[in-house]
C-alpha positions as CSV (number, residue, x, y, z in Angstrom):
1,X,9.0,27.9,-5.5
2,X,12.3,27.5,-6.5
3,X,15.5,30.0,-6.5
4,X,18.8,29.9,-7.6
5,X,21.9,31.7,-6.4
6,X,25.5,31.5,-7.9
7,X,28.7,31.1,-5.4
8,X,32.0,30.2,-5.5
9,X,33.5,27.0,-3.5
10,X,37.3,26.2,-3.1
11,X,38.3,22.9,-3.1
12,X,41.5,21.0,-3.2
13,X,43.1,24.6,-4.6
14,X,40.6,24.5,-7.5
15,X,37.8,26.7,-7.8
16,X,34.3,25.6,-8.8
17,X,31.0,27.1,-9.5
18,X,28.3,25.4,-7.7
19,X,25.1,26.4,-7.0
20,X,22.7,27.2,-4.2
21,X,19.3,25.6,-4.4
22,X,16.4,27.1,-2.6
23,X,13.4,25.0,-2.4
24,X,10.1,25.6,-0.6
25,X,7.4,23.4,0.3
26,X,4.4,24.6,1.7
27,X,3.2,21.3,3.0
28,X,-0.6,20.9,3.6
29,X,-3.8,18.2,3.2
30,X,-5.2,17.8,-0.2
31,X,-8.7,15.7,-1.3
32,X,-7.2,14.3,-4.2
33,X,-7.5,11.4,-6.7
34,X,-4.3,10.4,-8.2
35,X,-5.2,7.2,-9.6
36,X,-9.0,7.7,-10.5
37,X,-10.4,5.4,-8.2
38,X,-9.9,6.6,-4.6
39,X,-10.3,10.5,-3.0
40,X,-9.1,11.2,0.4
41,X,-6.9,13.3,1.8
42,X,-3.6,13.2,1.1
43,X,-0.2,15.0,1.5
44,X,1.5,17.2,-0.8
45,X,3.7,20.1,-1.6
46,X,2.2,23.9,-2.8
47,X,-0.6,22.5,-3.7
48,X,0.5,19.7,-6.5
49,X,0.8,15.9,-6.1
50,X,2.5,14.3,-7.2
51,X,5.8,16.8,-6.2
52,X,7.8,18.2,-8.8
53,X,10.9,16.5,-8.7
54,X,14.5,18.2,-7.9
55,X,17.1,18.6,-10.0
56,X,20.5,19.6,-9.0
57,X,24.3,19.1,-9.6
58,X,27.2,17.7,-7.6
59,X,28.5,20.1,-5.2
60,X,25.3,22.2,-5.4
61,X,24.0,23.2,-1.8
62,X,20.2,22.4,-1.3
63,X,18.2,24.4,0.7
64,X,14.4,22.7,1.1
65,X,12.1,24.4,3.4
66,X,9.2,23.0,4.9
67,X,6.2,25.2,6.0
68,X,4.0,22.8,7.8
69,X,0.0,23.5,7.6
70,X,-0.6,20.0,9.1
71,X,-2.4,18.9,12.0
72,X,1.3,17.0,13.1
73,X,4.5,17.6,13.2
74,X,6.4,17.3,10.0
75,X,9.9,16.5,9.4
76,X,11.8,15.5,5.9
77,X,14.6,13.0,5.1
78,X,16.8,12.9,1.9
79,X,16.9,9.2,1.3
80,X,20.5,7.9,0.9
81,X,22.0,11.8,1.3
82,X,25.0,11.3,4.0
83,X,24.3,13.9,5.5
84,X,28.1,14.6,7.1
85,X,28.6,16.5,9.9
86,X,24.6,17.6,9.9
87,X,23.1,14.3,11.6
88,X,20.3,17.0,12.4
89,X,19.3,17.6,9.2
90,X,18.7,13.9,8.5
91,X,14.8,14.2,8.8
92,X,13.9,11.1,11.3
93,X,11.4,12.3,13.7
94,X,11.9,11.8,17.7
95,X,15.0,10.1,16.0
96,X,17.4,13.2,14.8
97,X,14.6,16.0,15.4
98,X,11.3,16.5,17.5
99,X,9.4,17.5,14.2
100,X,8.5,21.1,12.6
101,X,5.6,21.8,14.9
102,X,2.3,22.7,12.9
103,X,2.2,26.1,11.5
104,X,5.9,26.3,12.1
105,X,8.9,26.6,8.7
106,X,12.1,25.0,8.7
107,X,15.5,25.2,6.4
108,X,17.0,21.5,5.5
109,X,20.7,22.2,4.2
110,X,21.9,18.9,2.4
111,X,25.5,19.7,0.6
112,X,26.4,17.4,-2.2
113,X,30.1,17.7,-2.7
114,X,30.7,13.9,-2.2
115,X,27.8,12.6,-4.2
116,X,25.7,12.5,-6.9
117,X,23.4,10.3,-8.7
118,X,19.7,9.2,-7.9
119,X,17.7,9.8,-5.0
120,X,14.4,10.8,-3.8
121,X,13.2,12.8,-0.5
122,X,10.1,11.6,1.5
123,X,8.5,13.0,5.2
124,X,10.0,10.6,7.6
125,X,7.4,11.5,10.9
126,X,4.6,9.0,10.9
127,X,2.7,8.2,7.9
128,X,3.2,11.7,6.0
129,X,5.8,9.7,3.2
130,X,3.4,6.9,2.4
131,X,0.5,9.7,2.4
132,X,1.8,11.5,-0.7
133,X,5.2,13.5,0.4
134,X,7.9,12.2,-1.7
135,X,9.6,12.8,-5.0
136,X,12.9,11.8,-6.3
137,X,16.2,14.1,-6.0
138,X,18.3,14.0,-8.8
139,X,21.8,15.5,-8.5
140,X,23.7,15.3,-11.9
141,X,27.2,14.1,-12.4
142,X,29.8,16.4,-13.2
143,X,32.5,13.6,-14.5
144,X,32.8,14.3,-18.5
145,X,33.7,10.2,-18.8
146,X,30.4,9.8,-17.6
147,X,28.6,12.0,-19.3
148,X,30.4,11.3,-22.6
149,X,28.6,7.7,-21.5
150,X,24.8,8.7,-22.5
151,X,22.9,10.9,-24.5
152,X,19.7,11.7,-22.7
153,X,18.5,11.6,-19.4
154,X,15.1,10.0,-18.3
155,X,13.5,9.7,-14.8
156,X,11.1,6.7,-14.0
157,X,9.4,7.3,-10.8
158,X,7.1,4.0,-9.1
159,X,5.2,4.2,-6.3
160,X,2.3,2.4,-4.2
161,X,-0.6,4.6,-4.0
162,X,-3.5,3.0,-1.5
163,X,-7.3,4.1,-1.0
164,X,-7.1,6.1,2.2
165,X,-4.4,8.1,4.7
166,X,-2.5,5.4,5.6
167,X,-3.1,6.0,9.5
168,X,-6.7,5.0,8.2
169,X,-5.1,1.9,7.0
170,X,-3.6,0.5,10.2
171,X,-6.8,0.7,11.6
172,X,-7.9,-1.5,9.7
173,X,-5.1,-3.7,9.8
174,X,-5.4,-3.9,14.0
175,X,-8.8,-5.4,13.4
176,X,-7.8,-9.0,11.5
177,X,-5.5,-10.8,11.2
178,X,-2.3,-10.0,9.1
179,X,-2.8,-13.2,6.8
180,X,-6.5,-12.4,6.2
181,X,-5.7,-9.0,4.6
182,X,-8.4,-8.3,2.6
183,X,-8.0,-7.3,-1.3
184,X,-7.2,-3.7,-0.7
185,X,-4.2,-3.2,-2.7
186,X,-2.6,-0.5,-4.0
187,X,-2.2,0.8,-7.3
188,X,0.5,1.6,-8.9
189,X,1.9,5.4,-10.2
190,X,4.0,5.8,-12.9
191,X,5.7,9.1,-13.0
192,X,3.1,10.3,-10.4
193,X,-0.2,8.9,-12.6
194,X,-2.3,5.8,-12.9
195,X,0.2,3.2,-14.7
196,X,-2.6,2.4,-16.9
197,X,-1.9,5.5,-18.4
198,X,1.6,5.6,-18.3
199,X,3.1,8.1,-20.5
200,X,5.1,6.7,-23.2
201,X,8.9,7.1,-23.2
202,X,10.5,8.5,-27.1
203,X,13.5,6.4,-28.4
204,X,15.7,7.5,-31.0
205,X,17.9,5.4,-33.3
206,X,21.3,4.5,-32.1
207,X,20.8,7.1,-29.0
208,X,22.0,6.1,-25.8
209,X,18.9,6.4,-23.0
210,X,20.4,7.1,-19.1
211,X,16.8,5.6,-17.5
212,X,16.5,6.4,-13.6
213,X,14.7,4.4,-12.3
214,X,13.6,5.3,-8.4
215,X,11.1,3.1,-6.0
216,X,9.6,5.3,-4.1
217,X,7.5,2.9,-2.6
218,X,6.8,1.6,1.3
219,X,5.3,-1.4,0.7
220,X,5.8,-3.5,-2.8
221,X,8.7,-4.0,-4.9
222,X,9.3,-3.7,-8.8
223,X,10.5,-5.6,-11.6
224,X,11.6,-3.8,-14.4
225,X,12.0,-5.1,-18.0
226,X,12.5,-4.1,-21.9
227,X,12.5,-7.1,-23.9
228,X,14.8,-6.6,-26.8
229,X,16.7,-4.3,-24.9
230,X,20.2,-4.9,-22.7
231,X,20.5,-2.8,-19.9
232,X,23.6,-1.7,-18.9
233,X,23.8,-0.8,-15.2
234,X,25.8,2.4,-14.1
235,X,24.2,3.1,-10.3
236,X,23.1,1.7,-7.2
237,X,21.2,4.1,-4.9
238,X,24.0,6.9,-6.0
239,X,26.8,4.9,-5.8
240,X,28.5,4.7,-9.6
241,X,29.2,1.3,-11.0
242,X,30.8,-0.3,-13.8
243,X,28.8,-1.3,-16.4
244,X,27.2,-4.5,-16.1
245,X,24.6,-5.8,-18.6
246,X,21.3,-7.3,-17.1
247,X,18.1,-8.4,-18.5
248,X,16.3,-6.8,-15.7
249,X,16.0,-5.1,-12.4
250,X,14.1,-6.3,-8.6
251,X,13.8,-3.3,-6.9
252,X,12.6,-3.6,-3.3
253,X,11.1,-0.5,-1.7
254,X,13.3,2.5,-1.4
255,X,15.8,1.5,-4.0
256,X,17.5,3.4,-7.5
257,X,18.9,2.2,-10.3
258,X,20.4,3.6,-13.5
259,X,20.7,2.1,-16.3
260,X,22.0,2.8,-19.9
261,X,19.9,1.8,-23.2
262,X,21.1,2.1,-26.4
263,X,18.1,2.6,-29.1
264,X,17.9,0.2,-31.5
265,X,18.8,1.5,-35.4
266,X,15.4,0.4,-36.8
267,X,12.0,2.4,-36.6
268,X,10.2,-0.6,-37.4
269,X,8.8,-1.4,-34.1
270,X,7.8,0.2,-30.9
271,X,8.4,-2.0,-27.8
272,X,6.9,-1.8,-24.1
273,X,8.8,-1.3,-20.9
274,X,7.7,-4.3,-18.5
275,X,6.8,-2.9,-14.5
276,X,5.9,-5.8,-12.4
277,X,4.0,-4.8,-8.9
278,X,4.6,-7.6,-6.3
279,X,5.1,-8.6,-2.7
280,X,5.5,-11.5,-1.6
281,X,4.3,-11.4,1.9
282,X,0.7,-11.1,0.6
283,X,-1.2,-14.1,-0.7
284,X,-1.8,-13.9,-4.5
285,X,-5.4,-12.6,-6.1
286,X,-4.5,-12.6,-9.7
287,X,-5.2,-8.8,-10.5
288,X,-5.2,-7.6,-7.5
289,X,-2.0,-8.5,-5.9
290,X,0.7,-9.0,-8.8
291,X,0.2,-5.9,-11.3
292,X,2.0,-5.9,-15.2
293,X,2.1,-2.5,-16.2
294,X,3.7,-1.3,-19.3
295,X,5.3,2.1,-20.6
296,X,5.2,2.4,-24.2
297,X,9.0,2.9,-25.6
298,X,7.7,4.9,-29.2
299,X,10.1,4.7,-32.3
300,X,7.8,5.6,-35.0
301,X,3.8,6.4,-34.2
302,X,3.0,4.4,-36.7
303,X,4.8,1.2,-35.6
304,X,3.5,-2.1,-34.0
305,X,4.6,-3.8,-30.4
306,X,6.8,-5.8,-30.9
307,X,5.8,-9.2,-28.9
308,X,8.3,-11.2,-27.5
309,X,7.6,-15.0,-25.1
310,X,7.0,-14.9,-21.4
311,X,9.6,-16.1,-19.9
312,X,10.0,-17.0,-16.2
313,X,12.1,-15.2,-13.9
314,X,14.9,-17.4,-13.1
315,X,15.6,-17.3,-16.7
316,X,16.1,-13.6,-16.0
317,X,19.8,-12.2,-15.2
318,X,18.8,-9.6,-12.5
319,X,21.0,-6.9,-11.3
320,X,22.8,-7.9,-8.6
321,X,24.9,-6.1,-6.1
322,X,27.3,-8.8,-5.3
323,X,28.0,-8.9,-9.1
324,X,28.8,-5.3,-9.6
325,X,31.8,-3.3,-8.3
326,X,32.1,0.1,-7.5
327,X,33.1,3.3,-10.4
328,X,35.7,4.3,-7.4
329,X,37.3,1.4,-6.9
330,X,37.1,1.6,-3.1
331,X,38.7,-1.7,-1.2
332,X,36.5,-4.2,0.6
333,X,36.6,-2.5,4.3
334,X,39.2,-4.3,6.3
335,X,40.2,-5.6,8.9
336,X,36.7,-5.6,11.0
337,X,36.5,-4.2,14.2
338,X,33.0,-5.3,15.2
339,X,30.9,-7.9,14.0
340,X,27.3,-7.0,14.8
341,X,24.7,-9.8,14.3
342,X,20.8,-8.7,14.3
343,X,18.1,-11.1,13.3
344,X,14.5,-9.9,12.5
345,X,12.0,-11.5,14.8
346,X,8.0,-11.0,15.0
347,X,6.2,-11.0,18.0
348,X,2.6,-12.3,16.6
349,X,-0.6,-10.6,17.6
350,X,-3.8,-12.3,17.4
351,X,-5.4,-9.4,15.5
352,X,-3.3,-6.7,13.4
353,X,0.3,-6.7,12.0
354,X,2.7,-8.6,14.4
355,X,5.4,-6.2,16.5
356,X,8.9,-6.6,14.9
357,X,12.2,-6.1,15.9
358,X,16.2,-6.5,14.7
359,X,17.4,-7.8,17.7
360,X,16.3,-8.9,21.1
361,X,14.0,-5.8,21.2
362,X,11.7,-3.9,19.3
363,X,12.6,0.1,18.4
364,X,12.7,2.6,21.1
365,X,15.1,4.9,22.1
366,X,17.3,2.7,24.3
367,X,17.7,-0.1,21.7
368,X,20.7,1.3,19.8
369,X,24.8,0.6,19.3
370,X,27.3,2.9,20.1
371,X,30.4,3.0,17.7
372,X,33.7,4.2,17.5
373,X,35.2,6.2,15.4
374,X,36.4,5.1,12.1
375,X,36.3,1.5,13.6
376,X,35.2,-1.1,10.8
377,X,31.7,-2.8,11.3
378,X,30.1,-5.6,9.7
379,X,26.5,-6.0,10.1
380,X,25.1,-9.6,9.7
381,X,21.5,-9.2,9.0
382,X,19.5,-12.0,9.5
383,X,15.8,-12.9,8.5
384,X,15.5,-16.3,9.7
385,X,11.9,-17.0,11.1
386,X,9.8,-13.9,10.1
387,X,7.9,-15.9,7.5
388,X,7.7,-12.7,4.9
389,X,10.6,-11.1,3.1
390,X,11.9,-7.6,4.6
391,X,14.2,-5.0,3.8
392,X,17.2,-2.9,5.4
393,X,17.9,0.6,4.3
394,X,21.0,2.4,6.3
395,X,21.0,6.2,7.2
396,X,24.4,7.9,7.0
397,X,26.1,5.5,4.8
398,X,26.1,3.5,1.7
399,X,27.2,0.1,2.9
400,X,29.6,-2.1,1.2
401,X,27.7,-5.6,-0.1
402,X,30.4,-8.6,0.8
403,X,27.9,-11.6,1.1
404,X,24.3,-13.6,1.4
405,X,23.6,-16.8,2.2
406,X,21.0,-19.4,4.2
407,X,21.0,-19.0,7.8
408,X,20.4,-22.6,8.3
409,X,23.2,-24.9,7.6
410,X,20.6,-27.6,6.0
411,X,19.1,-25.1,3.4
412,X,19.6,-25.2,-0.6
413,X,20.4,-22.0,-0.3
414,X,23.9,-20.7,-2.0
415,X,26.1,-18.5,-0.1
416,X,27.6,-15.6,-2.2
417,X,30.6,-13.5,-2.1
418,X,31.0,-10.9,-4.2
419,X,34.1,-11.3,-6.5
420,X,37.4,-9.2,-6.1
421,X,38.5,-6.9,-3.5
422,X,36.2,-3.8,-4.5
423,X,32.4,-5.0,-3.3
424,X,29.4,-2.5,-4.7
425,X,28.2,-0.1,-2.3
426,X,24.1,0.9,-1.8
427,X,21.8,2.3,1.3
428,X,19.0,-0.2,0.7
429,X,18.6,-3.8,0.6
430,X,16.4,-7.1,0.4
431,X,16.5,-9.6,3.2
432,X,15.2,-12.4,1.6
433,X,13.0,-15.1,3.7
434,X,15.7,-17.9,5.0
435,X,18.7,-15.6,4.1
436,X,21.3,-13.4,5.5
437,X,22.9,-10.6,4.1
438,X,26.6,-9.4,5.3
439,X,27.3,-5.6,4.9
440,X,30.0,-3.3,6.1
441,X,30.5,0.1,6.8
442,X,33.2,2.3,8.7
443,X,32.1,4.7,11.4
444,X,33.3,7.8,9.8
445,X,30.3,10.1,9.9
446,X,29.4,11.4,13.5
447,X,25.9,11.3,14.0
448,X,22.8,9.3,14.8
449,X,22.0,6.5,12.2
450,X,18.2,5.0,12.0
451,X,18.9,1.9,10.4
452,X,15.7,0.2,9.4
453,X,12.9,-2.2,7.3
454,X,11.6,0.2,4.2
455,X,8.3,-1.2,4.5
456,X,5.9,1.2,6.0
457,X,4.1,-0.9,8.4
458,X,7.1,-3.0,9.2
459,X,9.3,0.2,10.1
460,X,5.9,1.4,12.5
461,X,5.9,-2.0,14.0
462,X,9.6,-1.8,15.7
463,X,11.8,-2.8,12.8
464,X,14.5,-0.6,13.1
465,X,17.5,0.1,15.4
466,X,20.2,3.4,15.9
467,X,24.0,3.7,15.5
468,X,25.1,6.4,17.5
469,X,28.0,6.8,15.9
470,X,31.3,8.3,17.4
471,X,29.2,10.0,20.2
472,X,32.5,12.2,21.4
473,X,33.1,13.3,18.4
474,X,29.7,14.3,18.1
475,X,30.0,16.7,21.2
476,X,33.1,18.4,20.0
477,X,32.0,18.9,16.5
478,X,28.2,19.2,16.1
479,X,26.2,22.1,16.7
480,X,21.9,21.5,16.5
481,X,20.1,25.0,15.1
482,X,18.3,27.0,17.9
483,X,15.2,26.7,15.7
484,X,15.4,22.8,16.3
485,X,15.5,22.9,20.0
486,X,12.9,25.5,19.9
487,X,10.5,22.8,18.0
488,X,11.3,20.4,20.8
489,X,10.2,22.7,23.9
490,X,6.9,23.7,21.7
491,X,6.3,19.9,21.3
492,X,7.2,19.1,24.5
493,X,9.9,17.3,24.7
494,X,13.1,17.9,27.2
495,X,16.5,18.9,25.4
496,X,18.7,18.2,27.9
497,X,19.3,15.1,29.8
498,X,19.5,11.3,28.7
499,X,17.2,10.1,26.4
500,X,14.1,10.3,28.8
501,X,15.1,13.7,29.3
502,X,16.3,13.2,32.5
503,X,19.5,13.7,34.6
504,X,22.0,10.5,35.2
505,X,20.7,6.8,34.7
506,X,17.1,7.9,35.5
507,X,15.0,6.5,32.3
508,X,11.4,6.9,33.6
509,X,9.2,7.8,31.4
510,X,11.1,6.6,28.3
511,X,9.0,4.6,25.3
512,X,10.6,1.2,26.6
513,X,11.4,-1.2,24.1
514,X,9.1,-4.8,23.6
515,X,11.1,-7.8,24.1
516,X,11.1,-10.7,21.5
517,X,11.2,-14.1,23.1
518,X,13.1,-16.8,21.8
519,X,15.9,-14.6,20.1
520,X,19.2,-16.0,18.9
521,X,21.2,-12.8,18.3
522,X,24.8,-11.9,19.5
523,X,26.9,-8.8,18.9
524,X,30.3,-10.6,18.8
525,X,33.4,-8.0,19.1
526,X,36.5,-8.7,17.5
527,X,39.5,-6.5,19.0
């Protein structure tokens, strides 16, 4: 269901139509097949999966309401929306919200007026976004120097779709051990259908192709590839760039990319778009694990493929952030206030997926970092020992990219800066196995931040921590909707109090968080 209504916004003395977007989703259980091999029951949105994605425009208002028919409590999060000066609307359950209680509706109002570009919105309470709830959010440039940039518009949605609710899953994962995983992989959607039946994309000579690319995946990453083809990047997870040719892109779960292709001027050949399915943490089963997919780019019907030599991936030049700069020219963020070191550490379990944390101690309510406002952070993440590769996707900001590197002084590893004074910006991010990765952001949006691993299992294991960012500000400013509170006293949690509810420095009954033994990590602050 989706309605429209026409108002007028003042800005900077200049006045601007924008619209409001009204959205519903009547969210409830569906036995469903989306790839043609599995049925269960899944998650979806009036009835449909996959979800009809959203278009919109910057400056539009978005209003997405969510009428819950589940057995659980629901909630919704606009991945990398910033969500200013509505922290409550960012969708993290028992995080920023006690849920949507079942049979209960609620209104999300995400404003746009400082961003546009490519994202996607997934349920963010439990397993509900890995279950089917997600599609992407597109919110369309108004900047004619842009637009003058392309010719068409195309969305490319990827996503991991397993053989049963994912709660299912984990069950099965607490019986074995995490390196004896058996061969139960997912497969891979392609605009919401089996990628063995990916629907082809239509070039036109000399036409220049805006692709949108979105993972909305929780578990594997992407690589993306059209041989013959240069891609010329324009976007990070909604954050403009410069254009910067690439043969390719590695997207790791959660991330967007645009990029620009320019049709060749021949009809004599058609040409296939290459989507590799990978993770690296699981041991390769050729066919099972590592997936090649293709999406037929048509010229002409009657043309042939055109064939080109496999060649490996370090002959690939892959996007990379710390080689683009920013469409807005913002300056690196300077000088640093706080310099905030959190390594990923794994607390192994002899059966089922090991408890993780950033830091000393797993997720919970009490493991979180209080910030001042406006004050300069840099965030050293770290994934020294973990064994696997993770990721690190930040609510409330796009961080700026400055550096990666080994974190032991002996590796081979390169450390990397990126070049200037204007580093790219993005909300999500690889931490590669032996690596760090230095990111910065300034505390300028009020509000509690989950910052945390993208992949599913990871994130449900303790991988995450909170900013609370500018707390005092918070109180002056920020007002939570009655209907909100109301969900917590129906669910049964307290709305006053610390965070076990509970007057003063009393903390009983609070989820306590579990500590990693053996952790090297410092938060170091520089006055």
């Amino acid at each position: 269901m989706l309605a429209y209504t026409l108002f007028v916004l003042f800005a900077g003395g200049l006045q601007a139509l924008a619209a409001r977007v009204q959205v519903t989703w009547d969210v409830g259980y569906l036995n469903i097949s989306r790839d043609g091999l599995s049925k269960w029951r899944a998650i979806g949105a009036n009835g449909q999966l996959p979800i009809p994605p959203i278009y919109i425009s910057q400056g539009d208002i978005l209003e997405l309401t969510a009428i819950n028919h589940l057995d659980k409590p629901l909630s919704l999060h606009a991945h990398g929306l910033f969500q200013r000066n509505s922290t409550f609307y960012d969708g993290v359950g028992m995080a920023t919200e006690c849920g949507i209680p079942p049979g209960a509706q609620f209104t999300y109002i995400i404003e746009t007026r400082d961003q546009c570009g490519t994202f996607w919105i997934h349920a963010h309470y439990g397993t509900e976004g890995i279950d089917g709830l997600r599609t992407a959010l597109i919110i369309h440039d108004q900047d004619p120097q842009l637009l003058d940039e392309y010719d068409e518009d195309v969305l490319l949605t990827l996503e991991d779709w397993g053989h049963e609710p994912y709660d299912d899953h984990i069950k099965m994962l607490q019986t074995i051990a995490e390196v004896d995983m058996p061969p139960n992989h997912p497969t891979v959607l392609i605009n919401g259908i089996n990628a063995n039946f990916s629907q082809p994309i239509r070039f036109s000579p000399g036409r220049r192709y805006r692709l949108r690319i979105v993972s909305m995946s929780f578990t594997y990453w992407f690589k993306v590839r059209l041989p013959g083809h240069t891609m010329q990047v324009i976007e990070a997870d909604g954050i403009s760039s410069r254009p910067s040719a690439v043969d390719g892109l590695d997207m790791c779960p959660g991330q967007r990319y645009s990029v620009i292709i320019t049709a060749k001027e021949s009809l004599e050949f058609n040409y296939a778009l290459n989507v590799t399915f990978y993770n690296d943490f699981i041991v390769d089963i050729p066919g099972l694990t590592t997936l090649y997919h293709h999406v037929p780019i048509v010229y002409h019907d009657n043309a042939p493929v055109k064939t080109y030599p496999v060649i490996e991936d370090h002959e690939v030049k892959w996007a990379d952030e710390l080689a683009m700069e920013p469409r807005d020219k913002q300056m690196l963020l300077e000088p640093v206030d706080h310099h905030i070191v959190r390594s990923v550490k794994a607390l192994p379990k002899d059966l089922g997926v090991p408890i993780y944390a950033f830091g000393n101690y797993s997720y919970a309510p009490l493991n979180a970092i209080i910030l001042q406002h406006n004050h300069i952070v840099e965030l050293e993440l770290r994934n020294p020992d973990s064994v696997i590769v993770h990721t690190f996707h930040s609510h409330g900001h796009a961080f700026q990219v400055v550096e990666s590197g080994p974190v032991h002084k002996n590796s081979s590893i390169p450390v990397k800066r990126f070049k200037g004074r204007q580093p790219m910006r993005r909300d999500t991010i690889t931490l590669a196995l032996g690596q760090y990765v230095k990111v910065r952001i300034q505390a300028d949006n009020p509000g509690v931040w989950f910052q945390h691993c993208h992949q599913e299992q990871h994130n449900l294991s303790g991988l995450g921590f909170t900013l609370i960012e500018a707390p005092d500000v918070m109180q002056r400013t920020l007002r939570m909707p009655s209907e909100m509170m109301e969900f917590c006293r129906i669910l049964g949690h307290s709305t006053q109090g610390n965070s076990a509810g509970r007057a003063g420095s009393d903390m009983t009954g609070i989820e306590q968080p579990i500590a990693i033994p053996g952790s090297a990590n410092s938060i170091s602050d520089t006055v």
